[in-house]
VEXMARKE-770453 format. One record per residue (C-alpha): residue number from 1; x, y, z. Coordinates in Angstrom, 3 decimals. Layout:
% VEXMARKE-770453
+-----+----------+----------+----------+
: seq :       xx :       yy :       zz :
+-----+----------+----------+----------+
: NUM :        X :        Y :        Z :
...
+-----+----------+----------+----------+
This chain:
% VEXMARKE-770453
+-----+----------+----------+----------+
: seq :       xx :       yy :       zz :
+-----+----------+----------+----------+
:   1 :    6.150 :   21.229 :  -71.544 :
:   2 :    6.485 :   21.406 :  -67.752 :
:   3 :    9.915 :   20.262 :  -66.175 :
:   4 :   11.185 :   19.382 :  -62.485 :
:   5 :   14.823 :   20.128 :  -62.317 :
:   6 :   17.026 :   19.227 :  -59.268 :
:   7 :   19.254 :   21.483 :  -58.474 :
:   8 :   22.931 :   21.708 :  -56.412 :
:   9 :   21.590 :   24.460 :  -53.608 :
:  10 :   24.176 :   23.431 :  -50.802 :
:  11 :   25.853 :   27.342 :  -51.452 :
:  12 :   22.074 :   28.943 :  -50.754 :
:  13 :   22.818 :   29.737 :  -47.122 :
:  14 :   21.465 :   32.600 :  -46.388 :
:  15 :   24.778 :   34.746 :  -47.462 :
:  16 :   24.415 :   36.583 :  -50.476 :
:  17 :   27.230 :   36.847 :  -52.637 :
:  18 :   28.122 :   36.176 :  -56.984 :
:  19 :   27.245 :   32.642 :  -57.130 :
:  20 :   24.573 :   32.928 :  -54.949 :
:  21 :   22.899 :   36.005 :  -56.792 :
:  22 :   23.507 :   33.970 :  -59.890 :
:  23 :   21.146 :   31.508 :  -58.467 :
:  24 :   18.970 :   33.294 :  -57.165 :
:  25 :   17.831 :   35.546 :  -60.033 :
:  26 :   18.192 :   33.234 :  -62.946 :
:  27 :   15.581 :   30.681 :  -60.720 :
:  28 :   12.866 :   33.561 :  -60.158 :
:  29 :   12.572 :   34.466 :  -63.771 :
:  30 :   12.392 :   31.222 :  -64.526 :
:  31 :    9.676 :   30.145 :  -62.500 :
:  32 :    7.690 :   33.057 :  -63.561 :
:  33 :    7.355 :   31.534 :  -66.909 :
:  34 :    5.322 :   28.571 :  -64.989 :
:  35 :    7.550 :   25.774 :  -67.282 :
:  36 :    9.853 :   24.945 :  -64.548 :
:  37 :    9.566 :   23.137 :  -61.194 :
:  38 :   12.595 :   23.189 :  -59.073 :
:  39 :   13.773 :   20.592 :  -55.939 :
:  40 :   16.396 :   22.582 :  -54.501 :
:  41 :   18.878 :   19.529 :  -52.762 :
:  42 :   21.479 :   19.948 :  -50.226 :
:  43 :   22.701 :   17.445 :  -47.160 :
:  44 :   22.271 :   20.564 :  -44.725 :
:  45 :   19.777 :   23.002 :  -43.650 :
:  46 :   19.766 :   25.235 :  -46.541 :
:  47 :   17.486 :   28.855 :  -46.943 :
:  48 :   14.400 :   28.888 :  -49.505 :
:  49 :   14.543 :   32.342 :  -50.972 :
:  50 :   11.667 :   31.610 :  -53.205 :
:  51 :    8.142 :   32.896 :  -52.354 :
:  52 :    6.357 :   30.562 :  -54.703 :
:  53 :    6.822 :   27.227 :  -53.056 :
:  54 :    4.743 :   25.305 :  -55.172 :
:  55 :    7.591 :   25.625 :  -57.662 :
:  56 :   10.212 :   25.304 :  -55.620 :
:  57 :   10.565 :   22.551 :  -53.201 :
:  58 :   13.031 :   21.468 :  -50.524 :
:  59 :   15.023 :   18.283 :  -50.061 :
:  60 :   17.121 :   17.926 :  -47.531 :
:  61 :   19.163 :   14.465 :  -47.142 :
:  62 :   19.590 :   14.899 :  -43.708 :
:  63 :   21.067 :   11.150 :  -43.189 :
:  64 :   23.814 :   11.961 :  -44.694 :
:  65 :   24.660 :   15.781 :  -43.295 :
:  66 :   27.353 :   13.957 :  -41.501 :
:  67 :   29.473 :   14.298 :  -45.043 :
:  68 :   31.167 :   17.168 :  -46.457 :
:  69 :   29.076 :   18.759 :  -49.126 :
:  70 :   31.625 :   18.384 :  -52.067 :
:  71 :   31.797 :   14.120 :  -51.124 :
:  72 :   27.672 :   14.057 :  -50.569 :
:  73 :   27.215 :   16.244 :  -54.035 :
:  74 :   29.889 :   13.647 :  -55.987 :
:  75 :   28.928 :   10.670 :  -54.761 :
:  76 :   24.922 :   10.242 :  -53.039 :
:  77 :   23.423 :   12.596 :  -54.943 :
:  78 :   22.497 :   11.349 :  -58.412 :
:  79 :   21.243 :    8.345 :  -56.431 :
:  80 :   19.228 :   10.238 :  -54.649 :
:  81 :   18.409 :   12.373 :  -57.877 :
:  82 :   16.801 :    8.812 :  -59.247 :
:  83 :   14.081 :    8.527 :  -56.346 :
:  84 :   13.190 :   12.078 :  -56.942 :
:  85 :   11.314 :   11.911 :  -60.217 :
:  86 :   13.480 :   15.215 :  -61.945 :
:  87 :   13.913 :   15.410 :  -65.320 :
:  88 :   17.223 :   17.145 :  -65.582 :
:  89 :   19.646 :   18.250 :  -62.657 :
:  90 :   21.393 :   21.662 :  -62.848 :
:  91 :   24.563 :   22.387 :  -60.848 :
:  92 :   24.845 :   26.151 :  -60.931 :
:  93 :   27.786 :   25.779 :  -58.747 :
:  94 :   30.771 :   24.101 :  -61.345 :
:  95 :   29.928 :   20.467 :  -60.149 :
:  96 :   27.749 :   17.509 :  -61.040 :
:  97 :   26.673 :   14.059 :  -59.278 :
:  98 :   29.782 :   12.104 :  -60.579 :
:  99 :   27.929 :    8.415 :  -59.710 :
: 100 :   24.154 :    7.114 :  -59.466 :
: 101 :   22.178 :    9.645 :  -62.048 :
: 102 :   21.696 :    6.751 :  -64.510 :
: 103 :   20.350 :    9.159 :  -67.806 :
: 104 :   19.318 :   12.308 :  -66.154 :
: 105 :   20.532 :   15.218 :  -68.308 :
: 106 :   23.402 :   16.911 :  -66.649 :
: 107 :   24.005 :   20.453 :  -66.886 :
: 108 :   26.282 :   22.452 :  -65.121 :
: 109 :   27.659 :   26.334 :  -64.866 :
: 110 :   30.733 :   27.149 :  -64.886 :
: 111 :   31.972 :   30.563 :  -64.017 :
: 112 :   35.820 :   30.787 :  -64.374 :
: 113 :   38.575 :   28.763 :  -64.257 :
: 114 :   40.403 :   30.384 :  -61.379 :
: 115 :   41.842 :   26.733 :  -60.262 :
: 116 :   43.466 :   26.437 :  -62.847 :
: 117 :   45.152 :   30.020 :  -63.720 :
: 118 :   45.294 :   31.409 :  -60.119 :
: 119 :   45.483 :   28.139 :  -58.077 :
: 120 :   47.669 :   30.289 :  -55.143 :
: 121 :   44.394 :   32.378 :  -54.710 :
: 122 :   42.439 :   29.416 :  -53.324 :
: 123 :   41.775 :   27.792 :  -50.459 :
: 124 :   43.834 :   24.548 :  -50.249 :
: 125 :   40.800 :   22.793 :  -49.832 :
: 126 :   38.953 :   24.252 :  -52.386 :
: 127 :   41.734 :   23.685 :  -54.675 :
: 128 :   41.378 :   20.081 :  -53.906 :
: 129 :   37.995 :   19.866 :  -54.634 :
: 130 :   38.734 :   21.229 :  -58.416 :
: 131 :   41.565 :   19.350 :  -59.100 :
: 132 :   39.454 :   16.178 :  -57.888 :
: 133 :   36.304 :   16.875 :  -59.879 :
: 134 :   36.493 :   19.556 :  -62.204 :
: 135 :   37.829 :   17.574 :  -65.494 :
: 136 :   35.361 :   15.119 :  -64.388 :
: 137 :   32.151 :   17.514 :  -64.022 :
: 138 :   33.019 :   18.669 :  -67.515 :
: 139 :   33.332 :   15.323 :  -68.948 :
: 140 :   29.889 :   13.891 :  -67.622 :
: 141 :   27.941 :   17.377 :  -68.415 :
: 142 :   25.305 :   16.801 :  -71.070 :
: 143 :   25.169 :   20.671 :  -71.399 :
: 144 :   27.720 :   23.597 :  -70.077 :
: 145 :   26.724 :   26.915 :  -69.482 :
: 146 :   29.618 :   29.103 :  -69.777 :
: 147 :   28.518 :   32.927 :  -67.950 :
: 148 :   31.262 :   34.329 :  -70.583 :
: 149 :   32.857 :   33.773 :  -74.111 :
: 150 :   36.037 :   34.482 :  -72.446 :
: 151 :   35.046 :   31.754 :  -69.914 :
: 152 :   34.204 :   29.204 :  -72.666 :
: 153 :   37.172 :   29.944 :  -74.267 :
: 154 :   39.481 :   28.813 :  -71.611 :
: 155 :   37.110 :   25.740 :  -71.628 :
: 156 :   37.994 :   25.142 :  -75.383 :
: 157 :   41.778 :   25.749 :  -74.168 :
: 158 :   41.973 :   23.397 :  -71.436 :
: 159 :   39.808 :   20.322 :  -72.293 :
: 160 :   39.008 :   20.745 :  -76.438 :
: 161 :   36.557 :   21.573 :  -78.741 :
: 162 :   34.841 :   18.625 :  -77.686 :
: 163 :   33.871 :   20.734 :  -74.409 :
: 164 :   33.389 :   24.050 :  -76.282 :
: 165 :   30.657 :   22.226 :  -78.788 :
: 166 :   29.036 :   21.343 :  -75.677 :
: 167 :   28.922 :   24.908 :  -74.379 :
: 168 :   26.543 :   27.729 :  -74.290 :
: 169 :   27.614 :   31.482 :  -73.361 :
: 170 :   24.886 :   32.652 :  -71.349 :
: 171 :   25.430 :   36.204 :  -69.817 :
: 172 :   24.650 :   37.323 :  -66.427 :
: 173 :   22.231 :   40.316 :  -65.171 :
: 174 :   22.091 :   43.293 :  -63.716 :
: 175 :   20.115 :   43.399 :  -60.333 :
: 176 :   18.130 :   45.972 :  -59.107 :
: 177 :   19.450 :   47.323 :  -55.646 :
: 178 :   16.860 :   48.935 :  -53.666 :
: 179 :   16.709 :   53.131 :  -54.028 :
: 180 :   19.682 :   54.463 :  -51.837 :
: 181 :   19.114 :   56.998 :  -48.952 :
: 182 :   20.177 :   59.885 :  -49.467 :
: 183 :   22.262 :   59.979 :  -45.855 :
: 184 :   25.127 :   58.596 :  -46.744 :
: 185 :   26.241 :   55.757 :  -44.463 :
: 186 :   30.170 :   56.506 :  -44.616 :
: 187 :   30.728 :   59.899 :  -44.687 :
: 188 :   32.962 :   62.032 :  -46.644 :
: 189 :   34.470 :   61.084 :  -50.126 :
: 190 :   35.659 :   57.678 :  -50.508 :
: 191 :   36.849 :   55.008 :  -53.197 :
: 192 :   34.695 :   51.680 :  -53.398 :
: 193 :   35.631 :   48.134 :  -54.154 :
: 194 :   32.609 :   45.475 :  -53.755 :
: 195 :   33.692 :   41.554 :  -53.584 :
: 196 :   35.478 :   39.218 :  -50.809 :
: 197 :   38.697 :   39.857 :  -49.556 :
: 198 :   40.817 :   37.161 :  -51.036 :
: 199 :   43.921 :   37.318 :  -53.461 :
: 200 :   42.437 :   36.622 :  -56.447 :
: 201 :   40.170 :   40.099 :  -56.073 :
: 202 :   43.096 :   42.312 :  -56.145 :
: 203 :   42.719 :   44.044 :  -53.178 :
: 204 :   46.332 :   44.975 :  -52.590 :
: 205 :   46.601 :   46.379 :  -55.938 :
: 206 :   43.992 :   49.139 :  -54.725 :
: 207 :   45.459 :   49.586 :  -51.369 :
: 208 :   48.479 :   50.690 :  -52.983 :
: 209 :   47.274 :   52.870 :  -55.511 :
: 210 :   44.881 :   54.799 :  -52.618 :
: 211 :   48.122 :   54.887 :  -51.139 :
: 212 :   49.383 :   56.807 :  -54.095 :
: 213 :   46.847 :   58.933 :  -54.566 :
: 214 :   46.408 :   59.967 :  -50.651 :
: 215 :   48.884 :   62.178 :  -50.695 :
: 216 :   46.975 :   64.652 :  -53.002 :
: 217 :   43.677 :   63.762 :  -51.635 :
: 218 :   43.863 :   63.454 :  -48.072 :
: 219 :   40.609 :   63.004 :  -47.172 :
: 220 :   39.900 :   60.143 :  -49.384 :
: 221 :   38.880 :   56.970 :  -48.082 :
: 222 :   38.855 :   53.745 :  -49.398 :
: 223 :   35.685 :   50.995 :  -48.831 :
: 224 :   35.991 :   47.639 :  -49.719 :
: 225 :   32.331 :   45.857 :  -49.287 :
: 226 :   32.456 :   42.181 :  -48.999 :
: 227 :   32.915 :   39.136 :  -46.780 :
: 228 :   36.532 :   38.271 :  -45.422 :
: 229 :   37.798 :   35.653 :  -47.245 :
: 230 :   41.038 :   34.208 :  -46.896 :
: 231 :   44.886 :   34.398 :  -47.484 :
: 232 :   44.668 :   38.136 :  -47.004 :
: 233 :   46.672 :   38.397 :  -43.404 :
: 234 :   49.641 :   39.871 :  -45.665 :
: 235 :   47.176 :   42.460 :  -46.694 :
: 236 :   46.067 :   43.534 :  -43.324 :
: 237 :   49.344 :   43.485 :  -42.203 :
: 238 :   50.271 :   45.666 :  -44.607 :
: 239 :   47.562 :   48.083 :  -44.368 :
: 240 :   48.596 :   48.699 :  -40.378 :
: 241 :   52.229 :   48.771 :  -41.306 :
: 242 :   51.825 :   52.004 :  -43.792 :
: 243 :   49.571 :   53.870 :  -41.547 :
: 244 :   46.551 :   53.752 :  -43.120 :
: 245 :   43.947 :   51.655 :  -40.690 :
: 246 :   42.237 :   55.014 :  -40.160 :
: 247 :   41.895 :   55.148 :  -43.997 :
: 248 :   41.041 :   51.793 :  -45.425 :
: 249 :   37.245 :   50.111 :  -44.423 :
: 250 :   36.354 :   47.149 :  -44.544 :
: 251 :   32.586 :   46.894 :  -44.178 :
: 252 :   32.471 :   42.728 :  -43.955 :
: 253 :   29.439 :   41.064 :  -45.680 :
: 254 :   26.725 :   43.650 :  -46.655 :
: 255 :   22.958 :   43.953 :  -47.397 :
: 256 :   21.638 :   44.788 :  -50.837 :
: 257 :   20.085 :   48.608 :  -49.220 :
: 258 :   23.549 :   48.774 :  -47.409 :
: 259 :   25.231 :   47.995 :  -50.844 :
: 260 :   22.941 :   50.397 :  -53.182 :
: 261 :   23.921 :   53.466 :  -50.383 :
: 262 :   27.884 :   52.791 :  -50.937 :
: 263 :   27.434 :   52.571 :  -54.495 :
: 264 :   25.522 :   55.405 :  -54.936 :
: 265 :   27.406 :   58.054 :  -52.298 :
: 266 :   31.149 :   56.495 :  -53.946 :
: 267 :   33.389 :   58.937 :  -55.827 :
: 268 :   34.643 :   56.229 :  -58.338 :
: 269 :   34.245 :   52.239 :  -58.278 :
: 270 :   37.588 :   50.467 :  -58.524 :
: 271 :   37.535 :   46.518 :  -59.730 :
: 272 :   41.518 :   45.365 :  -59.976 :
: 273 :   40.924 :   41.553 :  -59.967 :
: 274 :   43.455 :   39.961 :  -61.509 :
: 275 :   41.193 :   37.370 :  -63.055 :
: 276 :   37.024 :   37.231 :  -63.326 :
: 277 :   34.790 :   35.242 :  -65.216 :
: 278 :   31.870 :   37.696 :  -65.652 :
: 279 :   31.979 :   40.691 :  -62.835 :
: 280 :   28.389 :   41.073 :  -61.280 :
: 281 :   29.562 :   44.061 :  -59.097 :
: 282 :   30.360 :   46.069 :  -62.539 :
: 283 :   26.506 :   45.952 :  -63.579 :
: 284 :   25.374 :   46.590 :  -60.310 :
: 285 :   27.181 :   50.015 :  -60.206 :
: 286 :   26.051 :   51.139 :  -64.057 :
: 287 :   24.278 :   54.460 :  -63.764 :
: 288 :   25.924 :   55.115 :  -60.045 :
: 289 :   29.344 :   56.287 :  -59.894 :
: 290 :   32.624 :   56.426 :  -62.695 :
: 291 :   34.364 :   52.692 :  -62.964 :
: 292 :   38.025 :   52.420 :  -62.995 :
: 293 :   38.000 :   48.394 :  -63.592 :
: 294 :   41.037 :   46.180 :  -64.428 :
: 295 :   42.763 :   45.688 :  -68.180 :
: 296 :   41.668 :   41.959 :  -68.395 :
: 297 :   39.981 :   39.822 :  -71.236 :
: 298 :   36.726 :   39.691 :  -69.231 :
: 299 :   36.031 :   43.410 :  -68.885 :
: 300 :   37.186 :   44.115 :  -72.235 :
: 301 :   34.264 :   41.864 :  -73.134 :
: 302 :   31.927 :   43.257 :  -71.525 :
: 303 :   32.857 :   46.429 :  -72.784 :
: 304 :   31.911 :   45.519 :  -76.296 :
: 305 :   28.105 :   45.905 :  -74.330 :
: 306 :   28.944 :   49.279 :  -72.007 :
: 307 :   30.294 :   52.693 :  -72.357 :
: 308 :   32.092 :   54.853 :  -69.907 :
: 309 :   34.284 :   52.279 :  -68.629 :
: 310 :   38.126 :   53.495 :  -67.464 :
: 311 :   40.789 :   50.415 :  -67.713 :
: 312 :   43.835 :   50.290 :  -65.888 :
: 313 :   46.411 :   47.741 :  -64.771 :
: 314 :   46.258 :   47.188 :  -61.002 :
: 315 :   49.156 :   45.164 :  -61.019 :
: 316 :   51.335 :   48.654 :  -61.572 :
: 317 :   49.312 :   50.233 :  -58.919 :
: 318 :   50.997 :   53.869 :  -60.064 :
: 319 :   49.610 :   53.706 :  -63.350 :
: 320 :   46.549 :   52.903 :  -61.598 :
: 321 :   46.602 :   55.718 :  -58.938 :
: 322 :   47.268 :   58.186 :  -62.760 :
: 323 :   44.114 :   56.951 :  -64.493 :
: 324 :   41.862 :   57.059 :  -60.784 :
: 325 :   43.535 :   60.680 :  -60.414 :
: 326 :   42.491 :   61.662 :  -63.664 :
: 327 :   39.153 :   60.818 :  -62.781 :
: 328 :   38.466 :   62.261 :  -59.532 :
: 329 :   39.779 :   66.007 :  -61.155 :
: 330 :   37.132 :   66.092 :  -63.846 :
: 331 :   33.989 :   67.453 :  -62.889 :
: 332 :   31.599 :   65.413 :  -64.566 :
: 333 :   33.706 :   62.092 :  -64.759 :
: 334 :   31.287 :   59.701 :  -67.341 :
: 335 :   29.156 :   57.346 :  -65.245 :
: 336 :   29.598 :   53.684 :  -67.174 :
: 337 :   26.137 :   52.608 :  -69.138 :
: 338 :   24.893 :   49.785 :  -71.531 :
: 339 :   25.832 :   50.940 :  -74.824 :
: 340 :   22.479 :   50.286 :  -76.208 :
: 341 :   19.454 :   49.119 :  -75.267 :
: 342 :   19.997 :   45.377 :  -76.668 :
: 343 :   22.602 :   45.310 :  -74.392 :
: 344 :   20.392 :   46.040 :  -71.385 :
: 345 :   18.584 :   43.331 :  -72.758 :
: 346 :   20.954 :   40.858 :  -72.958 :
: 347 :   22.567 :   41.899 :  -69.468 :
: 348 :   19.471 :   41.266 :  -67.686 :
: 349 :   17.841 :   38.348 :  -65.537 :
: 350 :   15.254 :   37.928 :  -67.985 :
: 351 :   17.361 :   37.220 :  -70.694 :
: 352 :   19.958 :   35.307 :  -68.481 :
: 353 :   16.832 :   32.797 :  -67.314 :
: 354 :   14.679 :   32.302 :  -70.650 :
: 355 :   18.252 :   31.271 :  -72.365 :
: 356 :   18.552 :   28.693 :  -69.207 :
: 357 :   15.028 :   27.533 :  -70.083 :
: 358 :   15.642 :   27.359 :  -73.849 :
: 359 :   18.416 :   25.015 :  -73.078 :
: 360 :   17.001 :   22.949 :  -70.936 :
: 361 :   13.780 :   22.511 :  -72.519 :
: 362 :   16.149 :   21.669 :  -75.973 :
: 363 :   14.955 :   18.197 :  -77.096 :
: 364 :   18.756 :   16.206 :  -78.031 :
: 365 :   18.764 :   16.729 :  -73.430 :
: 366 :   16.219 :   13.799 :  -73.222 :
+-----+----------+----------+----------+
């Protein structure tokens, strides 16, 4: 059986970032299989990642670029969906079509519920656009792919077991960077966070634990590798006001071969988010460098499926700074790995996209 799926693509803009990767990945395994077509729609210009372009199209509804994405997504979509001949639409992105899709199947990922237990760390508008359609994306979705159990969990919290029965845990996979130089493109030793700067991601929490820790390793520097996000002035501010400018980089948004080389030259990966609902950056360091990630129910999870991982609570940055000192004095600090090699199967793209296809191929969707 052959399928055409629409899909939400208004976020494939040529950055490359969780969501995006997500995307990405999951698509190209599944169109190796040859039983999936995709139409990739969007109301802007959008970037086609794909080389196979017999199975992946574009569709562009350029008439109607004049409207912001969330509005053209919610509201023109599905009817546009109905003109398209798809026979399911997949919204990879934690919204559906809310009008106009008559009985398309309707699935839809959701990654975390961050609007709902760390509203302050979002964008006002962005926390509109939740509060506006979230409950009702979830209500309309003939499938739910949660990317955690610790994501479909809150699900079950927040809107029922009504939600949860609807709702598959299908894991995300590790990606294969390309082979790091062995020049090191920041020199010396240095700490490494990878994500965008905003307050949900914790940065703070490793500013001041570097801080801590600076004053027995003076030469340390600390790397954050991500876009510039947003509600992080105080953080900036804060950063110039101790003195440590000269010590704290921010690289802005990075390539994969610029990502592999800070991974791989790193003394120790930090992750302190406060909240995550999977953690792409902690696969893509497995092998690389020692992990000193935050105490929270996602990483715990994922845990059950690595080894080598050091926890510590970011939001007490000294007991932090204790657990990363303890690190960086032993010689041959333990380099996180899958704990077995089921796990490396079930952390992987492959796995990730025949699980897609097995649900939307499932038979109770048409």
């Amino acid at each position: 059986m052959n399928m055409t799926i629409g899909v939400d693509a208004r976020h494939l803009n040529g950055a490359m970032h969780g969501t995006v990767r997500y995307t990405i990945k999951t698509m190209q395994h599944m169109v190796q299989s040859r039983r999936c077509r995709f139409v990739l729609l969007s109301n802007k210009p959008i970037v086609n990642p794909f080389e196979n372009k017999d199975a992946v199209s574009i569709h562009i509804d350029s008439a109607f670029s004049w409207m912001p994405g969330a509005v053209w997504l919610a509201f023109r979509a599905g009817h546009l969906l109905c003109t398209l001949n798809v026979d399911a639409f997949w919204g990879p992105l934690h919204a559906l079509p809310l009008c106009g899709m008559s009985d398309i199947p309707r699935i839809v990922t959701i990654h975390d519920l961050a609007h709902l237990y760390y509203p302050e760390s979002m964008t006002w508008k962005n926390r509109i656009i939740h509060m506006v359609y979230f409950s009702r994306t979830v209500a309309k979705a003939t499938r739910i792919i949660a990317v955690s159990q610790t994501t479909r969990n809150a699900l079950k919290k927040e809107f029922g077991p009504k939600v949860a029965a609807k709702t598959s845990v299908i894991y995300e996979g590790k990606s294969d960077l390309p082979p790091s130089s062995r020049s090191p493109l920041i020199k010396g030793d240095y700490l490494l966070c990878i994500g965008s700067v905003e307050p949900r991601k914790n940065i703070a929490g490793a500013v001041e634990a570097f801080r801590l820790l600076i004053q027995d390793y003076p030469r340390l520097r600390l790397v954050v590798a991500g876009g510039h996000g947003w509600k992080q002035a105080s953080l900036y501010k804060s950063i110039e006001k101790r003195g440590l400018s000269e010590k704290v980089q921010f690289t802005g948004r990075c390539s994969d071969a610029e990502l592999s080389n800070y991974i791989a030259h790193a003394k120790i990966f930090l992750f302190p988010s406060l909240y995550e609902g999977f953690g792409l950056p902690l696969l893509e360091t497995l092998g690389q460098c020692p992990a000193v990630i935050s105490d929270i129910p996602i990483f715990r999870e994922l845990g059950q499926h690595l080894s080598g991982l050091q926890f510590a609570d970011f939001q007490q940055p000294s007991l932090a700074a204790a657990v990363i000192r303890r690190v960086l004095k032993e010689t041959f600090a333990q380099k996180p790995e899958f704990a077995s090699s089921s796990a490396a199967r079930l952390l992987s793209w492959g796995t990730c996209a025949s699980r897609h296809e097995d649900l939307f191929m499932q038979p109770r969707l048409h």
